[in-house]
C-alpha positions in Angstrom: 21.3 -5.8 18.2 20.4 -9.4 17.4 17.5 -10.1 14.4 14.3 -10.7 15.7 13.9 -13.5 12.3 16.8 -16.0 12.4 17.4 -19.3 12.3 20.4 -21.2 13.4 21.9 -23.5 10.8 24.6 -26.5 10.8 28.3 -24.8 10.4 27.5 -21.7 11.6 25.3 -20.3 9.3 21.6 -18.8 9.7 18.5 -18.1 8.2 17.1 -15.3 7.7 13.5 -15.1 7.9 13.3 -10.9 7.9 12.1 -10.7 3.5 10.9 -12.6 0.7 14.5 -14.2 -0.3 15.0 -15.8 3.3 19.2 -15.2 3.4 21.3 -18.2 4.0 24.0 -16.4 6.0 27.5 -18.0 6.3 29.7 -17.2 9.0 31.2 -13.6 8.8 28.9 -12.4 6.0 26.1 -10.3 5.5 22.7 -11.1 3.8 21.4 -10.0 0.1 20.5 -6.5 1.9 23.9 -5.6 3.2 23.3 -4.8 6.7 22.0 -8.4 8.6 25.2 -9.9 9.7 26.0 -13.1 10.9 29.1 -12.7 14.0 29.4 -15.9 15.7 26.1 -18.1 14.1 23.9 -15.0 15.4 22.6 -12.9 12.7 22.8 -9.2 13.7 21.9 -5.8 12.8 24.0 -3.2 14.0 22.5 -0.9 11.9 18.9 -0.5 14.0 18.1 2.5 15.5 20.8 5.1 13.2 19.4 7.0 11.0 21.8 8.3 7.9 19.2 10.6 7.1 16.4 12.7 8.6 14.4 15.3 7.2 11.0 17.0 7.6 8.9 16.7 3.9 5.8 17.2 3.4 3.2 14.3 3.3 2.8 14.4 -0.4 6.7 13.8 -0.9 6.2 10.0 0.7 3.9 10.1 -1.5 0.6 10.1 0.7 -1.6 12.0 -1.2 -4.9 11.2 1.0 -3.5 10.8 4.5 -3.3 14.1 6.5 -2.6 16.2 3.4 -0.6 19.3 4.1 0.9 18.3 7.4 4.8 17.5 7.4 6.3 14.3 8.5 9.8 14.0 10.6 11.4 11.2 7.8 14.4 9.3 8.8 16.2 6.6 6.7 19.1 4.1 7.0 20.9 1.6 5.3 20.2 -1.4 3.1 17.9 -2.9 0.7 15.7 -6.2 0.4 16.4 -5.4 -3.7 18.5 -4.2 -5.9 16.3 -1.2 -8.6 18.7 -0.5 -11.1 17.3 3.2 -11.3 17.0 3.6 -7.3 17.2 7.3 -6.3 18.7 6.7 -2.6 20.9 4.2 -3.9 24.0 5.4 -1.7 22.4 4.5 1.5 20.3 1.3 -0.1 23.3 -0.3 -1.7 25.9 1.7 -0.3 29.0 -1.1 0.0 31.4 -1.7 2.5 33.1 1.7 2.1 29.8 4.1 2.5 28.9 1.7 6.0 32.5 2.6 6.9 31.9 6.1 6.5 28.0 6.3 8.2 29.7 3.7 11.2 29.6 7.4 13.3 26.1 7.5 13.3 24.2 7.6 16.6 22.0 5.1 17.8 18.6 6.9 18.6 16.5 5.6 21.4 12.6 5.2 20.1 12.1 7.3 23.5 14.2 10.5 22.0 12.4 9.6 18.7 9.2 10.4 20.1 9.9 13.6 21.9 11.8 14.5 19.3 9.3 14.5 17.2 6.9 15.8 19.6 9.6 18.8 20.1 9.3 19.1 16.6 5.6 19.6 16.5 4.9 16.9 14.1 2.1 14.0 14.2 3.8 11.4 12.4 7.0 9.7 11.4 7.7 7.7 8.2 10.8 5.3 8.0 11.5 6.1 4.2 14.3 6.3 2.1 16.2 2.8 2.2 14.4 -0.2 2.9 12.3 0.7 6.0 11.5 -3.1 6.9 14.9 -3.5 7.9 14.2 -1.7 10.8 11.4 -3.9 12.0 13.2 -4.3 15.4 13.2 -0.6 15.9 10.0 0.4 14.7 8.2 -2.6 16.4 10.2 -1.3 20.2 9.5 2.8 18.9 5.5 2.1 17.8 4.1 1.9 21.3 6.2 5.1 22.7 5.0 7.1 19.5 1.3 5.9 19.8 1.4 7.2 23.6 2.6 10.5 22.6 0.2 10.9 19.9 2.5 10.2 16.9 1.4 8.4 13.8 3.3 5.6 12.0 4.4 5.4 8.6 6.1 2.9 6.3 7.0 3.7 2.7 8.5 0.0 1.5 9.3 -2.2 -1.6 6.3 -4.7 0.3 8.8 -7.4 0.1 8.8 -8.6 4.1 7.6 -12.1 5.1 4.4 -12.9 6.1 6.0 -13.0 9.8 7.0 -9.3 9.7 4.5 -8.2 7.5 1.9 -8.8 10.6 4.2 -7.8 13.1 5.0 -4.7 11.4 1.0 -4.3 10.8 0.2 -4.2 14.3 3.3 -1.4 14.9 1.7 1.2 12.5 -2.3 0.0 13.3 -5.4 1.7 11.8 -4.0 5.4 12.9 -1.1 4.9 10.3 -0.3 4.8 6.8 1.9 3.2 4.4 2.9 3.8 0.6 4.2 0.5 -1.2 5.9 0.4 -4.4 4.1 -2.2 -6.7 7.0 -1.9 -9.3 6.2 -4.3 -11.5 3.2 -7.0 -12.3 4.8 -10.4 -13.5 7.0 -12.2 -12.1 9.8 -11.5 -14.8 9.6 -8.1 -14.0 10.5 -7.9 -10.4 13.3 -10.9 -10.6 14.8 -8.1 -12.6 14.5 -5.7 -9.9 15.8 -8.6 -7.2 12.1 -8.5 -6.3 9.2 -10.6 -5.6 5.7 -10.5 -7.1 3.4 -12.7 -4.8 5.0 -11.3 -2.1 4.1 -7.5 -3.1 0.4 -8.2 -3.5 -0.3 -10.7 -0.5 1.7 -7.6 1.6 -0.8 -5.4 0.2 -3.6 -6.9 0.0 -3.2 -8.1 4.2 -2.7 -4.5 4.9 -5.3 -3.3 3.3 -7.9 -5.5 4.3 -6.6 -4.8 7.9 -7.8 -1.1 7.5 -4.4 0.7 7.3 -4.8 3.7 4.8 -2.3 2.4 1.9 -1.1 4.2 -1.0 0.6 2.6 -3.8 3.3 3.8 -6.3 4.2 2.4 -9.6 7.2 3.8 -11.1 7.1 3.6 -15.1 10.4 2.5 -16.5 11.0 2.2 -20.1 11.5 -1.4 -20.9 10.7 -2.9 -17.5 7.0 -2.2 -16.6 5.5 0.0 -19.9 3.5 -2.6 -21.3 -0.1 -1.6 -21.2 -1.6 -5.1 -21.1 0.5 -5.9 -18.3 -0.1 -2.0 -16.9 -4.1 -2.7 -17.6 -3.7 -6.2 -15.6 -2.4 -4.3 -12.5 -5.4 -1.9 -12.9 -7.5 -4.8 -12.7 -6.2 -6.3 -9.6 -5.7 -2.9 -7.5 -9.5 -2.0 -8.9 -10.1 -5.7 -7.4 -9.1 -5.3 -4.3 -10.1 -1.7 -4.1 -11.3 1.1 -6.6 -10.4 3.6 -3.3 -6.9 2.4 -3.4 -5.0 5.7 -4.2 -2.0 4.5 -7.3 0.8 7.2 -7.9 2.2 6.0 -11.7 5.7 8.2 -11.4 8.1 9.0 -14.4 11.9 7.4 -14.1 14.8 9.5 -14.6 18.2 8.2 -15.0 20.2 6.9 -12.0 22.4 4.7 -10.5 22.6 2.2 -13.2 20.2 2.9 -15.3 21.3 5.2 -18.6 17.9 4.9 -20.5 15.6 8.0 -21.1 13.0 9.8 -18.8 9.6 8.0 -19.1 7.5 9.8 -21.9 4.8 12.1 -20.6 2.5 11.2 -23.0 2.9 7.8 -21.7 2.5 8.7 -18.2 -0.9 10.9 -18.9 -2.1 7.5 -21.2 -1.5 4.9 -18.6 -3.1 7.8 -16.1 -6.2 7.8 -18.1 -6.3 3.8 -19.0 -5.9 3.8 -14.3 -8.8 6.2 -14.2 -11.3 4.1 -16.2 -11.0 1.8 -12.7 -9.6 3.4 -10.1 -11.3 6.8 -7.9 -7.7 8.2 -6.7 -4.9 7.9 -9.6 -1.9 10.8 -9.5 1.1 11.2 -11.3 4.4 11.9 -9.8 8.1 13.3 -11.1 6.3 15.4 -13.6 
């Protein structure tokens, strides 16, 4: 299936206009996420509409902790990332190389029409596109959103907020005001997400459109030791979620080690301080991995 976001280049290359980084794809290759292709000066995405993994979690798993609490969602998840965490949990479908697409190439394509009744089927009122990079389905979800909305089924996102303004609003109007999303805000300077092959301004314009557009958003802040447990920098984050909105619900979660990353399990002292310092601003504040 072709990208929706492309640009056509001189030599054969395109643009990618789908995240943040906006991809320079050559001829043959694949973008920063692994999984936007350029065959033949047309950048496309064969991986839209398969889903590596499905499962049915609870809200609270997302994490949503004050959106439909109690129900259960029908979660799928594919491959490819917009970054590159070097403590990401799901990093065998998010980065999973050219060997782990070779063995998922199997994997059905699923209509949004069977999405939809098979959720339906299922009993369930909502659907998240979680686990990898959910944005990289914008094609999909944008086609599925008005077959889900007519069967009664409720939208969720639960993304790395890194999409460009373009998708960001189309993606907006696919979930609407009956839907939900949880975005990480991993980080709050600059520094901090260039290390995580993120970017900052694009995180909080993300959020701040979606929440001023009414869509119930949750965010999550995982605490890694070394990258984001400063609490001047933790306090400054505080500040501008509390400035945007004091309702805004802010999961701080404790990192364990994965993928890459060999350091130690965030103190729980740590997280319950940074909990308390969130509190003095914010109405909704959780902690998660604990």
């Amino acid at each position: 299936m072709d990208a929706l976001w492309q640009e056509p280049l001189e030599g054969g290359s395109v643009a990618c206009g789908l995240c943040f980084r906006g991809c320079r794809v050559a001829g043959g290759a694949s973008g920063a996420c692994g999984v936007r292709l350029n065959r033949d000066g047309t950048l496309t995405s064969p991986w839209l509409g398969r889903f590596c993994a499905r499962a049915i979690d609870p809200i609270e798993k997302k994490p949503l902790a004050h959106w439909r609490p109690g129900s259960l969602i029908y979660s799928l998840g594919s491959l490819g990332c917009t970054m590159d965490c070097p403590f990401c949990q799901n990093h065998t479908i998010a980065r999973p190389g050219a060997s782990a697409c070779g063995a998922f190439a199997s994997v059905p394509y699923l209509p949004p029409g069977e999405l939809a009744r098979a959720a339906a089927d299922l009993g369930l009122g909502a659907v998240a596109f979680t686990y990898n990079e959910p944005t990289l389905q914008a094609e999909y979800i944008i086609e599925a959103a008005p077959l889900l909305r007519e069967a009664g089924i409720a939208l969720v996102l639960v993304t790395n907020g890194g999409m460009s303004h373009e998708v960001s609003d189309a993606l907006l109007s696919a979930v609407g005001p009956s839907g939900a999303a949880n975005i990480d805000l991993k980080a709050f300077t600059p520094e901090g997400y260039r290390r995580l092959g993120g970017d900052l301004e694009t995180v909080k314009r993300n959020i701040t459109a979606w929440v001023q557009a009414g869509v119930h958003v949750e965010l999550t802040h995982l605490l890694v030791p070394g990258l984001n447990d400063g609490r001047d920098v933790f306090a400054a984050l505080v500040d501008w979620v509390a400035n945007l909105s004091p309702d805004i619900p802010l999961h701080i979660t404790r990192c364990f080690p994965r993928r890459h990353y060999a350091g130690p399990p965030t103190d729980t002292a740590l997280l319950r301080s940074f909990a308390a310092l969130a509190r003095g601003r914010l109405r909704r504040v959780h902690l998660g991995n604990v």
